[in-house]
MDTraj code that builds the backbone (N, CA, C; nanometers):
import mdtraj as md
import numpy as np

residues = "UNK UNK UNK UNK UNK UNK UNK UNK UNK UNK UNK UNK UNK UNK UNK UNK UNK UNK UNK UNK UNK UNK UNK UNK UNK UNK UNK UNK UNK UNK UNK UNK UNK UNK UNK UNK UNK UNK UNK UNK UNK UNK UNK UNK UNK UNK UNK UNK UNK UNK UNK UNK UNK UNK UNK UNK UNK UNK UNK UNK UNK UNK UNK UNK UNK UNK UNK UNK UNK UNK UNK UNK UNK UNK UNK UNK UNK UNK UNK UNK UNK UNK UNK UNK UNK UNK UNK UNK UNK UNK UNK UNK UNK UNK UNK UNK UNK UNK UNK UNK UNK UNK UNK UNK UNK UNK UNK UNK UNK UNK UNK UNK UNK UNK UNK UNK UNK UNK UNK UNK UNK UNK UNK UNK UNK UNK UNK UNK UNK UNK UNK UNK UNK UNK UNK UNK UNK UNK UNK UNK UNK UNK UNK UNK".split()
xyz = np.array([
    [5.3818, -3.6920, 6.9786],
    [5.3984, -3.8348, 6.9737],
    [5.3810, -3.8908, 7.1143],
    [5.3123, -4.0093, 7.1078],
    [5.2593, -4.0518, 7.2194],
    [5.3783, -4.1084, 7.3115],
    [5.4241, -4.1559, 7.4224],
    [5.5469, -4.2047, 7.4802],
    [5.4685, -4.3878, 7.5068],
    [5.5418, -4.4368, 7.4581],
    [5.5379, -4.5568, 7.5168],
    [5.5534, -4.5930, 7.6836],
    [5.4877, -4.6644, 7.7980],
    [5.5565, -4.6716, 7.9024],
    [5.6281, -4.7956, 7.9320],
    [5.7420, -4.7630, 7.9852],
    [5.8791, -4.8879, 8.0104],
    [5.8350, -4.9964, 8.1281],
    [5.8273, -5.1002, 8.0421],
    [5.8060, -5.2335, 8.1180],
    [5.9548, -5.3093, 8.1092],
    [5.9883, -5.3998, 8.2112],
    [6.0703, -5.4045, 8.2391],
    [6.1196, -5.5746, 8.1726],
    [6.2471, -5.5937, 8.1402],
    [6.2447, -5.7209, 8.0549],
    [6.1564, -5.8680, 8.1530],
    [6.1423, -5.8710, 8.2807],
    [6.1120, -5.9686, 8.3684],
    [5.9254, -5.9556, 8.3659],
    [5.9098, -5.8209, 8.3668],
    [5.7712, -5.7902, 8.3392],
    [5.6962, -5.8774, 8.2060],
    [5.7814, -5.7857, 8.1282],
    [5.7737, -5.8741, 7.9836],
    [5.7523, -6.0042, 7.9488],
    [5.8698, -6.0945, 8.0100],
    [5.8628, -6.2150, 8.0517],
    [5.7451, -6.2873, 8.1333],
    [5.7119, -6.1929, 8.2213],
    [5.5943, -6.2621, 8.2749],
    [5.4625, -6.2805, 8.2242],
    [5.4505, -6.1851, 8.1398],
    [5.3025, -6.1127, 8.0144],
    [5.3527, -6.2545, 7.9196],
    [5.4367, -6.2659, 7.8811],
    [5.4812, -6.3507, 7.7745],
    [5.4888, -6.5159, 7.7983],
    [5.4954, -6.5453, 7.9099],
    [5.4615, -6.6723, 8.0087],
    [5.3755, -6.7102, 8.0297],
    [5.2570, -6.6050, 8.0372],
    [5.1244, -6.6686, 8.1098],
    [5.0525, -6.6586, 7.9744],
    [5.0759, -6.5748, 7.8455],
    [5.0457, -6.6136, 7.7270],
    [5.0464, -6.7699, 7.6658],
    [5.1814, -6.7597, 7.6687],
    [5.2274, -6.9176, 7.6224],
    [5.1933, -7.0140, 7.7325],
    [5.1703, -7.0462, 7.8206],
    [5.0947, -7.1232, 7.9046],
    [4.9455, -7.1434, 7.8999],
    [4.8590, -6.9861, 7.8695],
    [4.7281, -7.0251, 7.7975],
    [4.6931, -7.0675, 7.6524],
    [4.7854, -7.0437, 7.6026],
    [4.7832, -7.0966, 7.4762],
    [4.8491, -7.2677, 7.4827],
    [4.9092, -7.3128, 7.5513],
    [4.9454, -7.4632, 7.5856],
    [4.7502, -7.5383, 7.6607],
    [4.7501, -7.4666, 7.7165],
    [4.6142, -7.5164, 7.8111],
    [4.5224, -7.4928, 7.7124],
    [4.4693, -7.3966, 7.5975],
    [4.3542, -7.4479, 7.5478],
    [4.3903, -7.4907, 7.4294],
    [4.5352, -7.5337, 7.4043],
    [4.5616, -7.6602, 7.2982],
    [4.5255, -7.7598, 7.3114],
    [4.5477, -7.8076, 7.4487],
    [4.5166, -7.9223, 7.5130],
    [4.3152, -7.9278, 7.5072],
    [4.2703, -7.8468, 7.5727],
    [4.1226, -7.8075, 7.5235],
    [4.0775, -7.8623, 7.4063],
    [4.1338, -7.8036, 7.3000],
    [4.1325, -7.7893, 7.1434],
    [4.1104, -7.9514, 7.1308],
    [4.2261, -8.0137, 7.1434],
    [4.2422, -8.1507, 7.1570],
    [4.1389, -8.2246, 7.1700],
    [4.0782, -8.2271, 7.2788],
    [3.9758, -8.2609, 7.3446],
    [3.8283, -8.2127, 7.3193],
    [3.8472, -8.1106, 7.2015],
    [3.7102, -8.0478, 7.1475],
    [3.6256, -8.0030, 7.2191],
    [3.7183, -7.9800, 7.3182],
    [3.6477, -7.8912, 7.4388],
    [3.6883, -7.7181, 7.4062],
    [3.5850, -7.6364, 7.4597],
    [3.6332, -7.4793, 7.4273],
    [3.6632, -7.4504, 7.3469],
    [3.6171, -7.4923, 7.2447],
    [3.6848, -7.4101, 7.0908],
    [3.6577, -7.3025, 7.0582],
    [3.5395, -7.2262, 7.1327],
    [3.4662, -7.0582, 7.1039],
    [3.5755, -7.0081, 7.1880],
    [3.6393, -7.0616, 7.3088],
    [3.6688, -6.9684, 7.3605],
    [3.8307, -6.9655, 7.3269],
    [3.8659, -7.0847, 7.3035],
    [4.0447, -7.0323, 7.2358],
    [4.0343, -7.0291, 7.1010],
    [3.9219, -6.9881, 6.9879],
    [3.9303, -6.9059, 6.8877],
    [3.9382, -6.7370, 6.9447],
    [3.8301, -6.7213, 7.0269],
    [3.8040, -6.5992, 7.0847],
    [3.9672, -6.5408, 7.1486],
    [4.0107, -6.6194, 7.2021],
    [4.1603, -6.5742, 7.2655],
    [4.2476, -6.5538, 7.1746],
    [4.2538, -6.6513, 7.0597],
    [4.3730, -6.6269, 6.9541],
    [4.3231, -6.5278, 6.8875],
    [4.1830, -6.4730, 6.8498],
    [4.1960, -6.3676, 6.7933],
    [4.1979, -6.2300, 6.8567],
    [4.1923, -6.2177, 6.9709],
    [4.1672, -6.1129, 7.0684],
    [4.3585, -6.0759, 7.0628],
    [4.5088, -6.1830, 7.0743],
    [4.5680, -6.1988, 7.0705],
    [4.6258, -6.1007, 6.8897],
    [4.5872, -6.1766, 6.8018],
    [4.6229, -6.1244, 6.6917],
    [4.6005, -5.9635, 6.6965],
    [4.4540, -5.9321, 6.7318],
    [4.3956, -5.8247, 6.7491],
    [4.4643, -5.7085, 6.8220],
    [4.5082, -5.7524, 6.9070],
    [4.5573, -5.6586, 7.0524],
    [4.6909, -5.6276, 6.9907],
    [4.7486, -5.6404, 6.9041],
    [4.8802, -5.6117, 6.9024],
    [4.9972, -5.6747, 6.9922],
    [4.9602, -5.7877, 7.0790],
    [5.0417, -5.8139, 7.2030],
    [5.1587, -5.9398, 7.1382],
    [5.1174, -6.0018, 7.0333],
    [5.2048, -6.0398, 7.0010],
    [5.3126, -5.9520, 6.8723],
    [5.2897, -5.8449, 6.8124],
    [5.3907, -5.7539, 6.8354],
    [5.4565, -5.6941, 6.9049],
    [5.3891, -5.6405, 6.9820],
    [5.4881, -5.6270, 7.1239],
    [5.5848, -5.7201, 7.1289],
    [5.5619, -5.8444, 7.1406],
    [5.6596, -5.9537, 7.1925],
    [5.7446, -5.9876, 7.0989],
    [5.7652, -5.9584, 6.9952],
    [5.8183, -5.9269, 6.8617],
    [5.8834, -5.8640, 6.8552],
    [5.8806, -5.7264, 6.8933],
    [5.9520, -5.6064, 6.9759],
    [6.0756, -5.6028, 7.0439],
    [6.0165, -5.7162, 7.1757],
    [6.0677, -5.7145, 7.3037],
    [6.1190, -5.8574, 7.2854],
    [6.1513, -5.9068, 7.2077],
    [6.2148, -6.0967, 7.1996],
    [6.3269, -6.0871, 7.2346],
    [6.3654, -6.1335, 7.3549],
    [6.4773, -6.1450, 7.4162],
    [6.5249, -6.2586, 7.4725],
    [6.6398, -6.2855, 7.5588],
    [6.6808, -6.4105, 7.6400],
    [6.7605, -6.4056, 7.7050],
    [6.7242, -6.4160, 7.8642],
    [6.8302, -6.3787, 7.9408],
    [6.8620, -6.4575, 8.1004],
    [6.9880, -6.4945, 8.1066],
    [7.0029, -6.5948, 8.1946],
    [7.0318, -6.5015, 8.3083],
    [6.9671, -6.5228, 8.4199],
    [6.9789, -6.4416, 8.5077],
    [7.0725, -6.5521, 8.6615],
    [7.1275, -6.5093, 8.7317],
    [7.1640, -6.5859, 8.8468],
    [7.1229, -6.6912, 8.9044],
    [7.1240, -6.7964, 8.9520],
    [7.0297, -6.8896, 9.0014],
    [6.9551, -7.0018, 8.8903],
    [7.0431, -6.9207, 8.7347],
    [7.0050, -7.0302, 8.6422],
    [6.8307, -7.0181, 8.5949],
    [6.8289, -6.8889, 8.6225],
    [6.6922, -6.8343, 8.5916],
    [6.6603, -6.8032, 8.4713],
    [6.5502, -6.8296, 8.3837],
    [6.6047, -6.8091, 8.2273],
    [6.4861, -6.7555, 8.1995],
    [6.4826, -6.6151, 8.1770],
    [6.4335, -6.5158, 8.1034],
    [6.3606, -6.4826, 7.9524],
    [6.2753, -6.5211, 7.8934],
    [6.2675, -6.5434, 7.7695],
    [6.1429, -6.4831, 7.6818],
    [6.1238, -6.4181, 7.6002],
    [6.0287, -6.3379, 7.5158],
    [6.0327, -6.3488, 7.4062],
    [5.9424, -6.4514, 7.3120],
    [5.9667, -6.5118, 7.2252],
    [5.8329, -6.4856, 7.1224],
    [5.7826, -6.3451, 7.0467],
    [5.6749, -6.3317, 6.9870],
    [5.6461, -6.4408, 6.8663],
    [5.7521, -6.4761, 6.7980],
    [5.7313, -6.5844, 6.6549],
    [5.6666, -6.6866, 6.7610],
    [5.6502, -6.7222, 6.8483],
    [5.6810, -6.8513, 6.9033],
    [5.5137, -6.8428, 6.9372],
    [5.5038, -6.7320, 6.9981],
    [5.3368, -6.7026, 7.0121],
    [5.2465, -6.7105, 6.8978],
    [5.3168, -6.6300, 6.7787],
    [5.2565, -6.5962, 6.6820],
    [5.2404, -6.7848, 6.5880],
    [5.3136, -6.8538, 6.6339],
    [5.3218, -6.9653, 6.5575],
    [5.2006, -7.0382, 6.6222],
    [5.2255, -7.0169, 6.7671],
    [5.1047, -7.0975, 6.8443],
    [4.9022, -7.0745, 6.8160],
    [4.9506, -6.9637, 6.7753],
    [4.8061, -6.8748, 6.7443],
    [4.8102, -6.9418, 6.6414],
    [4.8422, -6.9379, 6.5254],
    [4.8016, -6.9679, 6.4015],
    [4.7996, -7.1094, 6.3920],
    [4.8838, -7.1938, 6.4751],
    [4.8476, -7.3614, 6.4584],
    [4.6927, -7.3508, 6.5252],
    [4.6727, -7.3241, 6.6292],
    [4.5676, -7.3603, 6.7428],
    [4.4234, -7.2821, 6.6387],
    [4.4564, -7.1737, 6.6009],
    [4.3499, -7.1110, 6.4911],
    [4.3002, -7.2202, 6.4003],
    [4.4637, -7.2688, 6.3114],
    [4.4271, -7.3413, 6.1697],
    [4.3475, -7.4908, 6.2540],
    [4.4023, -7.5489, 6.3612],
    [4.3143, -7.6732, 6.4268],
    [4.1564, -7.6320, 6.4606],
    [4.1600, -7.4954, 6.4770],
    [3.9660, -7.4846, 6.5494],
    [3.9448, -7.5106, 6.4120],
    [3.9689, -7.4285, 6.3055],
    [3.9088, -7.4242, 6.1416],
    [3.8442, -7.5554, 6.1135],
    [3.9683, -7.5850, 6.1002],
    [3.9969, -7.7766, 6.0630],
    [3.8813, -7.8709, 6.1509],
    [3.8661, -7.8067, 6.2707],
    [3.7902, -7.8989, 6.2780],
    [3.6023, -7.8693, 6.2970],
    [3.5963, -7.7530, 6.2808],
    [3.4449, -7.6504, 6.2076],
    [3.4212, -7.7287, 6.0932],
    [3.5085, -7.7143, 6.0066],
    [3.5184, -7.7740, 5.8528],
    [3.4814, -7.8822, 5.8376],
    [3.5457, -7.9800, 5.9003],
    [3.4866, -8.1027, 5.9276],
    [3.3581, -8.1752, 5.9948],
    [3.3474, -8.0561, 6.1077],
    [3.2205, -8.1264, 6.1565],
    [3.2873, -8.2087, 6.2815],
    [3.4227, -8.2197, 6.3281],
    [3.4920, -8.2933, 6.4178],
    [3.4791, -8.1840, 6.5611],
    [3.3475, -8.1892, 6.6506],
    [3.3235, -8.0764, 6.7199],
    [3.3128, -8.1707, 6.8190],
    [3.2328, -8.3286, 6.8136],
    [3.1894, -8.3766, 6.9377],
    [3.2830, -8.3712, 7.0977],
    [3.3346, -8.3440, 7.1766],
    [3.3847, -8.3176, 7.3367],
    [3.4754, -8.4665, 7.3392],
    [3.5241, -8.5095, 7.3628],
    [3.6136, -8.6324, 7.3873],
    [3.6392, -8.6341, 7.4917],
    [3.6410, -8.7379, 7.6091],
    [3.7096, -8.7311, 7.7145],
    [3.8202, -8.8728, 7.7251],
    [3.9250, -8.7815, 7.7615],
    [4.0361, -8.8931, 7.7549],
    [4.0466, -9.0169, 7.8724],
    [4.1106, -9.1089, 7.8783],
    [4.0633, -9.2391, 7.9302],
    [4.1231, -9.2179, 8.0386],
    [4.2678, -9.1611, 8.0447],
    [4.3602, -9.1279, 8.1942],
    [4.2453, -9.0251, 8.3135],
    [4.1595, -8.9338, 8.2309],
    [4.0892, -8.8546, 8.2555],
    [3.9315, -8.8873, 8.3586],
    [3.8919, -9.0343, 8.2466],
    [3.8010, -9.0820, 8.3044],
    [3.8199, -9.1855, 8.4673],
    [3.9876, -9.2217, 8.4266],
    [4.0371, -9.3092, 8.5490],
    [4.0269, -9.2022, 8.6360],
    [4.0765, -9.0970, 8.6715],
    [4.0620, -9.0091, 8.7414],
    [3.9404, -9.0078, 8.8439],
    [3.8523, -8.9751, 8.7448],
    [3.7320, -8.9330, 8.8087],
    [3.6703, -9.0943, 8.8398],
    [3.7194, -9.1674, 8.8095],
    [3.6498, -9.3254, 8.8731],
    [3.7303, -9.3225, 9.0240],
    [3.8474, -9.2636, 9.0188],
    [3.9596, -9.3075, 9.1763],
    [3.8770, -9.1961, 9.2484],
    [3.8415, -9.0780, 9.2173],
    [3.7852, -9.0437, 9.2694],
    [3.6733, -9.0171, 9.3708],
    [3.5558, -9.0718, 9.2760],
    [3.4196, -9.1410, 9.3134],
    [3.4855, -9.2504, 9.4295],
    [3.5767, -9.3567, 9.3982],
    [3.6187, -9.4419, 9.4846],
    [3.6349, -9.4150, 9.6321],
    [3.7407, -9.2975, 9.6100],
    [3.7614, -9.2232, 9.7461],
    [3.6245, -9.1715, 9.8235],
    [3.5343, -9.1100, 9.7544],
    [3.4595, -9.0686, 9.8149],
    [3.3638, -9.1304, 9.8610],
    [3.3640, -9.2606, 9.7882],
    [3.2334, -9.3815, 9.8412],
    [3.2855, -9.4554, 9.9585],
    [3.4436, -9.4464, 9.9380],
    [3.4961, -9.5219, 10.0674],
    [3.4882, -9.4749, 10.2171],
    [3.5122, -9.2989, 10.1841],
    [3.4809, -9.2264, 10.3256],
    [3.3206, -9.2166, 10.3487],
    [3.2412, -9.2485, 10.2572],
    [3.1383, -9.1713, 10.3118],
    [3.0601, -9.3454, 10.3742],
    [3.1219, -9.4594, 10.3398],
    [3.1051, -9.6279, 10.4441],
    [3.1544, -9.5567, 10.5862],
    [3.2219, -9.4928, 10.6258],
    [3.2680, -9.4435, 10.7506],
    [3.1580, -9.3651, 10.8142],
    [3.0523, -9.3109, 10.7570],
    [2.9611, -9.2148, 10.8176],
    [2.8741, -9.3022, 10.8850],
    [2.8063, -9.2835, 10.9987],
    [2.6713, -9.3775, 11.0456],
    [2.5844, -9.3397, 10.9761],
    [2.4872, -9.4447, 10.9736],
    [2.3259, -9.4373, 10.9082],
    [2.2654, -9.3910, 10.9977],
    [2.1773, -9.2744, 10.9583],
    [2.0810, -9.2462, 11.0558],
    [1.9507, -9.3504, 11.0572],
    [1.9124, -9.3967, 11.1802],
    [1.7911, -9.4999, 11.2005],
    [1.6436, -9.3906, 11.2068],
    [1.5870, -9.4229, 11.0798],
    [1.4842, -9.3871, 11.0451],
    [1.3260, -9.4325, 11.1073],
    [1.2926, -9.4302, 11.1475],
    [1.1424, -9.4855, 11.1996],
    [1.0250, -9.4557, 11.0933],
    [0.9900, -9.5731, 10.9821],
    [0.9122, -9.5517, 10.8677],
    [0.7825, -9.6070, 10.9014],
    [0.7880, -9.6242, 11.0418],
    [0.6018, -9.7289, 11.0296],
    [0.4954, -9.6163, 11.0590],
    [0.4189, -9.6383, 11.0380],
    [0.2690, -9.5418, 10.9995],
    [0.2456, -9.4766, 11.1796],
    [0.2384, -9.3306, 11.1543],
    [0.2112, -9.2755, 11.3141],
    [0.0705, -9.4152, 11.3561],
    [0.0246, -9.3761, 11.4685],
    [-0.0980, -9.4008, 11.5493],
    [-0.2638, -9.3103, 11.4674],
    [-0.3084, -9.3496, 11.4389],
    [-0.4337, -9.2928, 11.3911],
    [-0.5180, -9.2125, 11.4983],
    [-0.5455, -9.1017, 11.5132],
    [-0.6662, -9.0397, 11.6191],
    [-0.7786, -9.0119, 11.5561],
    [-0.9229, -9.0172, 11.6223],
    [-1.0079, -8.9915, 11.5847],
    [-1.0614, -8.8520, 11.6460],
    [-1.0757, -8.7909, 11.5649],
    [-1.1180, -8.6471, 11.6027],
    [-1.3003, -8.6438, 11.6468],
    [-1.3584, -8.5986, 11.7128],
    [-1.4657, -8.5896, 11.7574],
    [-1.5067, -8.4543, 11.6871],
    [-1.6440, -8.5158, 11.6251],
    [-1.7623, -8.3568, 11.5356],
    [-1.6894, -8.3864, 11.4141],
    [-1.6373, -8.5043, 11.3298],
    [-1.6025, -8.4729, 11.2062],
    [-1.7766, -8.4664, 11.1357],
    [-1.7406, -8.4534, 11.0016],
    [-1.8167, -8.3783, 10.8904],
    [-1.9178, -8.5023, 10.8848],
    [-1.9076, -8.6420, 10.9351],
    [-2.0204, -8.7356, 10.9212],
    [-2.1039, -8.7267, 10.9856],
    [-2.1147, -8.6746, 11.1244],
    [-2.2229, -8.6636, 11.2765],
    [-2.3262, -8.5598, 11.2129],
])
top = md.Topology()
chain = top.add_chain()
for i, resn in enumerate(residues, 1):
    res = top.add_residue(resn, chain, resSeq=i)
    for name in ("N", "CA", "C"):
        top.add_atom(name, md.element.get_by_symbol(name[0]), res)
traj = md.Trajectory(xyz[None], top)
């Protein structure tokens, strides 16, 4: 029989954190009908891997000193997968695929542009000289 190797409950916690944090971030995605190949691809790689058994396993909660709170919560994953799954479906099914960009999103990138049009009034213009060189006449062209 094979031995399992011992990860430690904080370890755990941390595998189990950055789960539920990517699964928050391409909800938000989802939302936005942005990335949907790739957080179908994650929730099923997720189902697949066994990792939310593991966390199923290992579901714990633990307040540590400093008010530090410890937590491994597989239903909680397993719930997130299957909403964020049943929303890609839902919206395949429908045909609701087009990208959305949200309006706080677009202000963004307008303050942005702003900033950058404002510093770049601070740069000097370089003074260009556009009038036509001087013409020379070459001696033995192809008419003599």
């Amino acid at each position: 029989m094979r031995k399992m190797c011992e990860v430690s409950e904080l370890d755990m916690h941390l595998v189990w954190r950055e789960t539920n944090s990517r699964l928050d971030t391409l909800a938000r995605s989802v939302a936005e009908c942005k990335n949907l190949e790739g957080a179908l691809d994650f929730c099923r790689w997720l189902q697949g891997s066994g990792l939310i058994r593991i966390f199923k396993t290992h579901a714990h909660e633990l307040h540590w000193p400093q008010s530090r709170h410890f937590r491994v919560d597989g239903s909680l994953i397993d719930s997130k997968v299957s909403d964020l799954m049943r929303e890609i479906q839902d919206r395949y099914r429908t045909g609701n695929i087009q990208p959305r960009v949200d309006m706080a999103e677009l202000e963004r990138i307008s303050y942005k542009l702003d900033l950058i049009a404002g510093q770049l009034s601070y740069l000097p213009v370089p003074q260009v000289d556009i009038s036509a060189p001087p013409l020379r006449v070459i001696q033995g062209g192809s008419n003599e």
